[in-house]
N, CA, C and O atoms as a DFTB+ gen file, in Angstrom:
572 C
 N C O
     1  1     111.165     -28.458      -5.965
     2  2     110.534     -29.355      -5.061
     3  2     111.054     -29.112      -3.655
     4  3     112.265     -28.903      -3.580
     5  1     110.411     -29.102      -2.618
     6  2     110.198     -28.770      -1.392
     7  2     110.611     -30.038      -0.728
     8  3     110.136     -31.153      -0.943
     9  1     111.801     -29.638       0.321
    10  2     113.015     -30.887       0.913
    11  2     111.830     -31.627       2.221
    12  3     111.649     -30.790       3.105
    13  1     111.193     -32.703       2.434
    14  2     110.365     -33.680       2.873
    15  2     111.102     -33.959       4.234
    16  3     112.205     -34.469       4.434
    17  1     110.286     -33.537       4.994
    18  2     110.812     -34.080       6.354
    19  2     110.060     -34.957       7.228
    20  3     108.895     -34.569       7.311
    21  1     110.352     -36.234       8.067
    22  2     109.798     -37.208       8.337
    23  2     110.031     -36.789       9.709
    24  3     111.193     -36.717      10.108
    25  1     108.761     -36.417      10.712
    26  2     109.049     -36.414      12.162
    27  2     107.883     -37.479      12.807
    28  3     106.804     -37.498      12.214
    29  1     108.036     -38.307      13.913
    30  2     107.956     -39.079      14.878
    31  2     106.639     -38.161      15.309
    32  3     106.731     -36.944      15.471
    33  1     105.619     -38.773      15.443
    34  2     104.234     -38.389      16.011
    35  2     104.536     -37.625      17.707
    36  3     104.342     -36.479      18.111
    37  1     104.986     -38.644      18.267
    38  2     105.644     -38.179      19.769
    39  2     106.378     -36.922      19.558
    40  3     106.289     -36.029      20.400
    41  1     107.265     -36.750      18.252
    42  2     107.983     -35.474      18.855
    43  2     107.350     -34.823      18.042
    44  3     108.205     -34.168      17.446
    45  1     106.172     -34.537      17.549
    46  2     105.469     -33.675      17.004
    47  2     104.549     -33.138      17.895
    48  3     104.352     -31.927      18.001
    49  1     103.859     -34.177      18.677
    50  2     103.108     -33.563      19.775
    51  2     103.656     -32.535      20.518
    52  3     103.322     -31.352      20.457
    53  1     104.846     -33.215      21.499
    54  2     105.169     -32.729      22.422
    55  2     106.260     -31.508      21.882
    56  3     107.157     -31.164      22.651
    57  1     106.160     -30.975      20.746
    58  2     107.387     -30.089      20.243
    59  2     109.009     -30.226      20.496
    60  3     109.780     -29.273      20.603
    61  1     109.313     -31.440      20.558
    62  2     110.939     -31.215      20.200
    63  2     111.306     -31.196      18.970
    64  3     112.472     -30.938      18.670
    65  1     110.606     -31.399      18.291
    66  2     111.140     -31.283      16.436
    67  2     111.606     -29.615      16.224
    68  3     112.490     -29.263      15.443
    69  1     110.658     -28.512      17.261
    70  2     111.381     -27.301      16.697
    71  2     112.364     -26.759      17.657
    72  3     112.556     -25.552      17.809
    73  1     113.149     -27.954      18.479
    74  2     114.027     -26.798      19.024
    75  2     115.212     -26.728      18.093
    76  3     115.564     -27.493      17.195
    77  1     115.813     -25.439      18.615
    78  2     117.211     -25.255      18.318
    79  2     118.216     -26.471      18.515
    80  3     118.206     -27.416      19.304
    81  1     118.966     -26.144      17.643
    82  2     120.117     -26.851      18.078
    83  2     121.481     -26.677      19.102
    84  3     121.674     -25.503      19.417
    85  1     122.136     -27.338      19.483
    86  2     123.107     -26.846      21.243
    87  2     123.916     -26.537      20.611
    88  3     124.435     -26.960      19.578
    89  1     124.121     -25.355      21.566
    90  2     125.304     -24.211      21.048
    91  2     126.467     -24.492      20.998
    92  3     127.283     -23.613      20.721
    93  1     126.902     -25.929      21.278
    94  2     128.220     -26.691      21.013
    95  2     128.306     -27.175      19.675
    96  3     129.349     -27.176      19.021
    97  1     127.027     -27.652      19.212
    98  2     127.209     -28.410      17.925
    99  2     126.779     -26.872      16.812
   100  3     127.139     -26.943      15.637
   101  1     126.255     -25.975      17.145
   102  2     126.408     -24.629      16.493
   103  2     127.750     -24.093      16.315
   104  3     128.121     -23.718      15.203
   105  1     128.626     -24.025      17.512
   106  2     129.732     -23.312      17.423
   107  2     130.992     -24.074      16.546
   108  3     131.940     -23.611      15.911
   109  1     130.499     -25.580      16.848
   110  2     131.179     -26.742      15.613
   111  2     131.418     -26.440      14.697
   112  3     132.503     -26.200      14.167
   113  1     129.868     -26.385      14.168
   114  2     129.821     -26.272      12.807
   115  2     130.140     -24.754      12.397
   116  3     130.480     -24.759      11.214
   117  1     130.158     -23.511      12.906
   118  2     130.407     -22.407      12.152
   119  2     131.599     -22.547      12.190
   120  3     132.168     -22.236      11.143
   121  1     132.216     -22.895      12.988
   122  2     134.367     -22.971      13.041
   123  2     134.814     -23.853      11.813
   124  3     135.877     -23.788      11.196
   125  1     133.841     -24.617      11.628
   126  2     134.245     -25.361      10.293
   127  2     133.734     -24.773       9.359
   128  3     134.586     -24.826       8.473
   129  1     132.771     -24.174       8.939
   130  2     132.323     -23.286       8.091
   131  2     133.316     -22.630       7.559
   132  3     133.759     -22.784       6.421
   133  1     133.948     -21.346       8.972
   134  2     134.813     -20.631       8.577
   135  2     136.255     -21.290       8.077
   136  3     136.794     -21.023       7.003
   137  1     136.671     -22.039       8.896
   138  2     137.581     -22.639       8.131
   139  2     137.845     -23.313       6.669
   140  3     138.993     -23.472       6.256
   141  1     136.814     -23.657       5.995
   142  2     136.802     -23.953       4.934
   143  2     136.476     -22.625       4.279
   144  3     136.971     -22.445       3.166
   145  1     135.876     -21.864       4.691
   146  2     135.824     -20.412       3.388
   147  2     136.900     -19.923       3.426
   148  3     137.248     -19.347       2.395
   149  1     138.102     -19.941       4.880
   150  2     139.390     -19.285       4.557
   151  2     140.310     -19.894       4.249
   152  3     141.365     -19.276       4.105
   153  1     140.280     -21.488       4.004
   154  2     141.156     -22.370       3.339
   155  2     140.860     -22.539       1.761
   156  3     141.773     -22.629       0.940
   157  1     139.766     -22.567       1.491
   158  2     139.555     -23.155       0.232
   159  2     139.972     -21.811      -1.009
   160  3     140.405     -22.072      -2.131
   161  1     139.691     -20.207      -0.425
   162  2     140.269     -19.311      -1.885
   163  2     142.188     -19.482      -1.767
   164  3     142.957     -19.220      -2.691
   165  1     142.619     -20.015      -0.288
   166  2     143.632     -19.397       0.025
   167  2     144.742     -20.927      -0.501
   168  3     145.967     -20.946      -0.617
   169  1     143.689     -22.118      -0.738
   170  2     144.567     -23.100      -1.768
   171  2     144.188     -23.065      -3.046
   172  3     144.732     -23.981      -3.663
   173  1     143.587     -22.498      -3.624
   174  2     143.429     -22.507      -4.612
   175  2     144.075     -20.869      -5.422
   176  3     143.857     -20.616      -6.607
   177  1     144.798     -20.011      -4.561
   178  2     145.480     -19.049      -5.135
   179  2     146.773     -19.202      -5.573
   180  3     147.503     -19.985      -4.965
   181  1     147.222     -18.538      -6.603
   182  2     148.901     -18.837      -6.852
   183  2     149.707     -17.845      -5.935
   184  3     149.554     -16.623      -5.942
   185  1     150.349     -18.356      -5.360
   186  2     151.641     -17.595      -4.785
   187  2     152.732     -17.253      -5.928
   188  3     153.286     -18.040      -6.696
   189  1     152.881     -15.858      -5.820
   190  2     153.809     -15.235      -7.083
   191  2     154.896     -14.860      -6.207
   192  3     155.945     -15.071      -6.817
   193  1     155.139     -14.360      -4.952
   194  2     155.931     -13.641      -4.393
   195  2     157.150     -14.766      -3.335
   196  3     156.719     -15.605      -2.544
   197  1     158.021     -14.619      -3.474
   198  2     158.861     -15.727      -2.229
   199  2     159.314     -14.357      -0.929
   200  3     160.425     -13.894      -0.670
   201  1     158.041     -14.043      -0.373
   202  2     158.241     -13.375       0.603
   203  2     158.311     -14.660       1.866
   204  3     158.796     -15.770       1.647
   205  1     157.799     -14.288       3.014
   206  2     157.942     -15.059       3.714
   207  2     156.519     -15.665       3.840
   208  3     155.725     -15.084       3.100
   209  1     155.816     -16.959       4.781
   210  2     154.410     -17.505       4.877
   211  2     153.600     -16.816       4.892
   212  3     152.707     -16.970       4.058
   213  1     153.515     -15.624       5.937
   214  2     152.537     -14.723       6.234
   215  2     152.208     -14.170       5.571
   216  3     151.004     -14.034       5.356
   217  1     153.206     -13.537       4.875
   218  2     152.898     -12.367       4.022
   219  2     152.557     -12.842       2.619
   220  3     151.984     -11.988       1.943
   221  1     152.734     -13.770       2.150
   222  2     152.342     -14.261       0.510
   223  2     150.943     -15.181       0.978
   224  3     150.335     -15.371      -0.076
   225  1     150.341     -15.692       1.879
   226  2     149.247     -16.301       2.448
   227  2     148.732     -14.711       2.240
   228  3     148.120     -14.530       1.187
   229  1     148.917     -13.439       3.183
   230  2     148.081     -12.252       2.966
   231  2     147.664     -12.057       1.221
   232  3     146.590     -12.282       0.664
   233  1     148.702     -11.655       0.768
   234  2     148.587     -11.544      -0.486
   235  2     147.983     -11.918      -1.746
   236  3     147.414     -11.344      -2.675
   237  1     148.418     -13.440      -1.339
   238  2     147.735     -14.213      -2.509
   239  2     145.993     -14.126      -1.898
   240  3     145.293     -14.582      -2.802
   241  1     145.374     -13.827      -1.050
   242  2     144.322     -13.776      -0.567
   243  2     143.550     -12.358      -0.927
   244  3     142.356     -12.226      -1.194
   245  1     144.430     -11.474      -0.868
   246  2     143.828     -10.258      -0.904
   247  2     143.810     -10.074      -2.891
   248  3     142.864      -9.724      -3.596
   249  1     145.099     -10.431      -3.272
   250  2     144.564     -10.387      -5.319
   251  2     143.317     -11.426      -5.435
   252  3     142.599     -10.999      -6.338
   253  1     142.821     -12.509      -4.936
   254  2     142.030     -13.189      -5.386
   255  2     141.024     -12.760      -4.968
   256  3     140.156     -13.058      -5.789
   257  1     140.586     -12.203      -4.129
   258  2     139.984     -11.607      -3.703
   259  2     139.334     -10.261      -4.558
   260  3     138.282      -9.918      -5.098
   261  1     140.539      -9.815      -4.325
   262  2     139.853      -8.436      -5.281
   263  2     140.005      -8.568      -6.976
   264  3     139.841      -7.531      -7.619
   265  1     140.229      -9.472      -7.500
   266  2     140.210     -10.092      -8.369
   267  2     138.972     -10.803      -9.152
   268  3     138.701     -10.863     -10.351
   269  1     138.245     -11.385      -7.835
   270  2     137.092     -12.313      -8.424
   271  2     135.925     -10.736      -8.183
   272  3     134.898     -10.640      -8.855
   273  1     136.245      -9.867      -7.357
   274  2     135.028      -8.427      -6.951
   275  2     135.555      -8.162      -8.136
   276  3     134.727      -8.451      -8.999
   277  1     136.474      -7.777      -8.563
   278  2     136.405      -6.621     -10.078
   279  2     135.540      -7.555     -11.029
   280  3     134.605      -7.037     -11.640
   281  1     135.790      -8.808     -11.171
   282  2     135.496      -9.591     -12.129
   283  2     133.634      -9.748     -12.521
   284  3     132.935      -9.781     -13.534
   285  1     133.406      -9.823     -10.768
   286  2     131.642      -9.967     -10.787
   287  2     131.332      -8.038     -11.337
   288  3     130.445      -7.784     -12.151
   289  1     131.864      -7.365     -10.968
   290  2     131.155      -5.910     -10.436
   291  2     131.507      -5.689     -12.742
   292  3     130.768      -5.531     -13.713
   293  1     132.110      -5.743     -12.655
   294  2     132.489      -5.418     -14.056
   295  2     131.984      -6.147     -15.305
   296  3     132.248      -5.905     -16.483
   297  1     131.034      -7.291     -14.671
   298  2     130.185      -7.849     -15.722
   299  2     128.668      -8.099     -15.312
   300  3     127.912      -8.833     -15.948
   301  1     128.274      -7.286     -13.994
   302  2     126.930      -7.321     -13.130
   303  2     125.950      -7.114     -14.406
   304  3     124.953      -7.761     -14.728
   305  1     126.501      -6.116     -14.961
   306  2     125.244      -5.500     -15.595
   307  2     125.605      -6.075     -17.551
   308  3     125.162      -5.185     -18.277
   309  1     126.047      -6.888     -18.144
   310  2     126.158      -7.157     -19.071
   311  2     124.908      -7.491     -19.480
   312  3     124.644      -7.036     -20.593
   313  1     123.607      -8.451     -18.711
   314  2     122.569      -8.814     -19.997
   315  2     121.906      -7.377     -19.617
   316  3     121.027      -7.250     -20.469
   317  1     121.883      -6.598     -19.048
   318  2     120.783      -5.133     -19.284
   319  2     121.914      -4.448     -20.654
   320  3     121.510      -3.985     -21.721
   321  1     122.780      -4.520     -20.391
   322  2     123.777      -3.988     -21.868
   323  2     123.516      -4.987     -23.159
   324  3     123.836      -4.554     -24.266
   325  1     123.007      -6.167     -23.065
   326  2     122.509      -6.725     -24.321
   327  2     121.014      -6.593     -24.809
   328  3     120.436      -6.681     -25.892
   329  1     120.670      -6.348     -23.537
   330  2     119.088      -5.975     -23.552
   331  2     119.003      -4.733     -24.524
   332  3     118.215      -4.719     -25.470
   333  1     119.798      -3.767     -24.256
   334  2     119.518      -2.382     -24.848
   335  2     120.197      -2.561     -26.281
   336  3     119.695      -2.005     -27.258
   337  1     121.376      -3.364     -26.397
   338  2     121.272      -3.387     -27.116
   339  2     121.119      -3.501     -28.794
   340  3     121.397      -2.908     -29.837
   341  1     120.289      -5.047     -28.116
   342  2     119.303      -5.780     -29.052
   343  2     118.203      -4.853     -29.568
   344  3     117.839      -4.784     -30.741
   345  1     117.540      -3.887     -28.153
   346  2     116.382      -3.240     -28.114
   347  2     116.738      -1.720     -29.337
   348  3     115.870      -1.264     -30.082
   349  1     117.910      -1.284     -29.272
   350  2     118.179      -0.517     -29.851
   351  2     117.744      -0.038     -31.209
   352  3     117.049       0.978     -31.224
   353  1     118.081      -0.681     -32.489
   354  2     117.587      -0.785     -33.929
   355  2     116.133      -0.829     -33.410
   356  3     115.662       0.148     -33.993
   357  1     115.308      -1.263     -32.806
   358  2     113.888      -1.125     -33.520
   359  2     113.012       0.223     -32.706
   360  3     111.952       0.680     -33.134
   361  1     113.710       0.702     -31.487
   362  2     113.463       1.637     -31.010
   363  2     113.768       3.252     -31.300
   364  3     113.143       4.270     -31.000
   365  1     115.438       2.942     -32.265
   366  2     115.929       3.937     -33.512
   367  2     114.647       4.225     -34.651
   368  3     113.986       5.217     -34.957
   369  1     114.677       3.107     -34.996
   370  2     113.880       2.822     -36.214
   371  2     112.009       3.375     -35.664
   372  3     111.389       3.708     -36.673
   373  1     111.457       3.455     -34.837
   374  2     110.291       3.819     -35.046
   375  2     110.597       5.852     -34.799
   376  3     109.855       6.770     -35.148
   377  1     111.803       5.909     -34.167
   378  2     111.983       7.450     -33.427
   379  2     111.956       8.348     -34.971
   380  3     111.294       9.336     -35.290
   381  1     112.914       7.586     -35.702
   382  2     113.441       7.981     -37.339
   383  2     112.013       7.831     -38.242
   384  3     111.795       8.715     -39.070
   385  1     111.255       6.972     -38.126
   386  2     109.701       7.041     -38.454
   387  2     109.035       8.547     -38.426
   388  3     108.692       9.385     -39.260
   389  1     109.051       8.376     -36.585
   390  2     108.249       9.590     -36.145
   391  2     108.884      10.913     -36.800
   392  3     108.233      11.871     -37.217
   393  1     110.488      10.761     -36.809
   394  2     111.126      12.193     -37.355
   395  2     110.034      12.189     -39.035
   396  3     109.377      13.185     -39.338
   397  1     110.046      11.275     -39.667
   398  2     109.587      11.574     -40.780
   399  2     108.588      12.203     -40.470
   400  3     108.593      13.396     -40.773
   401  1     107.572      11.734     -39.874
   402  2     106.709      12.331     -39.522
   403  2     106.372      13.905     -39.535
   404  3     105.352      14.435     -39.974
   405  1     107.234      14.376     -39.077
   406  2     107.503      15.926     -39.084
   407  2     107.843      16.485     -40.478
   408  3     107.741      17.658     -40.839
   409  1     108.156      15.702     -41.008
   410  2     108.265      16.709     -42.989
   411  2     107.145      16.698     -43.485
   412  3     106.834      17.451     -44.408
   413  1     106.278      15.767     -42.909
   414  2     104.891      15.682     -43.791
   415  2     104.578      17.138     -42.809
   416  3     104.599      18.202     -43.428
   417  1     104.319      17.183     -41.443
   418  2     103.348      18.399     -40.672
   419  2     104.343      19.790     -41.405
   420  3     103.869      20.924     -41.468
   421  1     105.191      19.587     -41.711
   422  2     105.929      20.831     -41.735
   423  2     107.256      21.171     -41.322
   424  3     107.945      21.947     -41.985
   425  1     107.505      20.835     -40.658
   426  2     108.396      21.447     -39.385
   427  2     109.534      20.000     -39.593
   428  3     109.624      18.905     -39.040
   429  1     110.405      20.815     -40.868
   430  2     111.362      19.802     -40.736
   431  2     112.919      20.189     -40.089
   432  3     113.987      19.579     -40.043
   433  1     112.450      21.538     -39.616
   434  2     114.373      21.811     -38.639
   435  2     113.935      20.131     -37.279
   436  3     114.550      19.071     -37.157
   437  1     112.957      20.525     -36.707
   438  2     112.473      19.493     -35.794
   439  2     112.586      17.623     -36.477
   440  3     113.048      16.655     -35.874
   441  1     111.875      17.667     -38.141
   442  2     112.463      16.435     -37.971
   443  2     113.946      15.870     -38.367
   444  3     114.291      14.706     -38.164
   445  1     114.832      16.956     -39.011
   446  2     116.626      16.482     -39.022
   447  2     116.681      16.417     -37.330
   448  3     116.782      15.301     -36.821
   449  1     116.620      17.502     -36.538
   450  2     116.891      16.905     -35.487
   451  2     116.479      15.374     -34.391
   452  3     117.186      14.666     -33.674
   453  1     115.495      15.366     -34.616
   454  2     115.110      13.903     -34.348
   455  2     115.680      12.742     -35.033
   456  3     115.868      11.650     -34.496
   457  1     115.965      13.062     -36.350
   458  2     116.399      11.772     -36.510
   459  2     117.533      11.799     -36.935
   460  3     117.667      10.926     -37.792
   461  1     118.956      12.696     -36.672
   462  2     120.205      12.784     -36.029
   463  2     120.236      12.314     -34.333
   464  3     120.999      11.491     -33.829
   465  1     119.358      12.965     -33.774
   466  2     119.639      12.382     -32.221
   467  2     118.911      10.616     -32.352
   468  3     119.269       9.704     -31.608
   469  1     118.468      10.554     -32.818
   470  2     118.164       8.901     -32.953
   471  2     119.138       8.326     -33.544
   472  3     119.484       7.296     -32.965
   473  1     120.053       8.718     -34.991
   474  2     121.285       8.013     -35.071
   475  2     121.930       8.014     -34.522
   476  3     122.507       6.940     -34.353
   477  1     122.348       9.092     -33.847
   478  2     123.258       9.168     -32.730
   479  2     122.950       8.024     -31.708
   480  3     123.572       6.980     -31.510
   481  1     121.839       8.498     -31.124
   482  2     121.682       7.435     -29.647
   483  2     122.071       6.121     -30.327
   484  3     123.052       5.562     -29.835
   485  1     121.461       5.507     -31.404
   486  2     122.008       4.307     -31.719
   487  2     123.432       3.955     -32.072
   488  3     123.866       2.878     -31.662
   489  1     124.117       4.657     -32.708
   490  2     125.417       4.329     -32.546
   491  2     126.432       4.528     -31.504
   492  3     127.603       4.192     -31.680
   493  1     125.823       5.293     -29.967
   494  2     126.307       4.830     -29.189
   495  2     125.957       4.059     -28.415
   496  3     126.726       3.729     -27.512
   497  1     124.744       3.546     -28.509
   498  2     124.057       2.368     -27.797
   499  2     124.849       1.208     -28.048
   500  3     125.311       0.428     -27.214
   501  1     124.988       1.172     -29.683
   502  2     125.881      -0.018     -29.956
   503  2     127.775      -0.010     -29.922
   504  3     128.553      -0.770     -30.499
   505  1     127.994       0.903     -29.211
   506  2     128.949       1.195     -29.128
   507  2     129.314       1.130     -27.523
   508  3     130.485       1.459     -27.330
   509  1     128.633       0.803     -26.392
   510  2     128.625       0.720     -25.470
   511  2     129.481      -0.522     -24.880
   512  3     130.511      -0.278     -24.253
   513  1     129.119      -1.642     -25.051
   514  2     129.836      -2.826     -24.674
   515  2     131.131      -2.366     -25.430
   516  3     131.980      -2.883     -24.704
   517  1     131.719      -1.825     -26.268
   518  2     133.065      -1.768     -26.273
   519  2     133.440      -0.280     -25.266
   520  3     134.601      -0.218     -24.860
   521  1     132.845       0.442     -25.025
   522  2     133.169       1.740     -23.691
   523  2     133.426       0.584     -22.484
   524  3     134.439       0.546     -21.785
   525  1     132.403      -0.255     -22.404
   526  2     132.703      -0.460     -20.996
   527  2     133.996      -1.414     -20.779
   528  3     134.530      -1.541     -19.677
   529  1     134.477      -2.128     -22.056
   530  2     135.983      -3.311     -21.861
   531  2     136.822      -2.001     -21.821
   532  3     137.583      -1.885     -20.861
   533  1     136.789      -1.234     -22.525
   534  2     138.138       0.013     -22.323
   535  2     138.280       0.258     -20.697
   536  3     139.222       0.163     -19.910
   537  1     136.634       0.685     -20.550
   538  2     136.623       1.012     -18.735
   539  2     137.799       0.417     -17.743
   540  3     138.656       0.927     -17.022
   541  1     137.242      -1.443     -18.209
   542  2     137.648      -2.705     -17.274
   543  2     138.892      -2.584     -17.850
   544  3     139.560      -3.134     -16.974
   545  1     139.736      -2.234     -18.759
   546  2     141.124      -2.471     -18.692
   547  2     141.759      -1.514     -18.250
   548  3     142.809      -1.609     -17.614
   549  1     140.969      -0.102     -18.652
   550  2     141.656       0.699     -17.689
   551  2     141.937       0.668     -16.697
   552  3     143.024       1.138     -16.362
   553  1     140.848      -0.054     -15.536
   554  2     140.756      -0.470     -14.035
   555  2     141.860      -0.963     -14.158
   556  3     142.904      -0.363     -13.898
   557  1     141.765      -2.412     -14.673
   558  2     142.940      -3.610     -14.399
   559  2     144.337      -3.175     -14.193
   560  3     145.019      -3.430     -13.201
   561  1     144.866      -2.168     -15.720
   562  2     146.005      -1.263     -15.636
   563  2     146.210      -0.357     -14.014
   564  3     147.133      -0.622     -13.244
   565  1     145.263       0.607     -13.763
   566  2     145.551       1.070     -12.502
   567  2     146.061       0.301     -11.453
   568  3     147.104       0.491     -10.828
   569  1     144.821      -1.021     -11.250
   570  2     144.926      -1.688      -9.900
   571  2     146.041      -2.732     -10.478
   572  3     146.527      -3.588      -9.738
């Protein structure tokens, strides 16, 4: 639903309903903006280190930081990885069909190979979501 706005006939005529707003009460509000996006990850991080203010304020800012990026980037693509594979078994299953297919025409070097590369693709299709947690711990270990 679409946010309803109530304007005054007078300032509809004469167009003050579309001006801008003054670059005082703009510059207000972005200073508070920013201040709350660089206060709010930077209380809510744990300080691990008894360095001095500066430097554990840097810190604890920069792990949470790159912390919550590994976290999104490393699970972006999880429902296209459930997509495939859910999709997997029935897309195996018609390829392994078609391989049959080929013993009836003849030509069965062509259908073992088809329907080895169709088991194959499927057992690493379903074998994928566990490649990619090895990936993410490997990361984690490095960084």
């Amino acid at each position: 639903m679409a946010k309803v706005q109530t304007i005054k006939f007078r300032d509809f005529m004469d167009g003050t309903w579309r001006q801008q707003p003054k670059k005082s009460e703009l510059k207000k509000l972005t200073d508070t903006l920013v201040k709350a996006g660089v206060m709010i990850p930077l209380a809510m991080a744990p300080v691990t280190s008894y360095a001095s203010a500066a430097e554990s304020v840097t810190v604890a800012g920069t792990h949470l930081v790159a912390g919550t990026t590994l976290q999104i980037l490393a699970h972006a693509l999880d429902p296209v990885t459930q997509i495939l594979v859910a999709l997997s078994l029935p897309v195996a299953s018609v390829v392994i069909i078609g391989g049959c297919f080929f013993f009836m025409f003849g030509k069965s070097e062509k259908a073992w190979s088809t329907i080895q590369n169709a088991g194959l693709g499927y057992i690493l299709i379903q074998l994928s979501p566990l490649f990619i947690k090895v990936l993410e711990q490997v990361g984690k270990s490095i960084a």
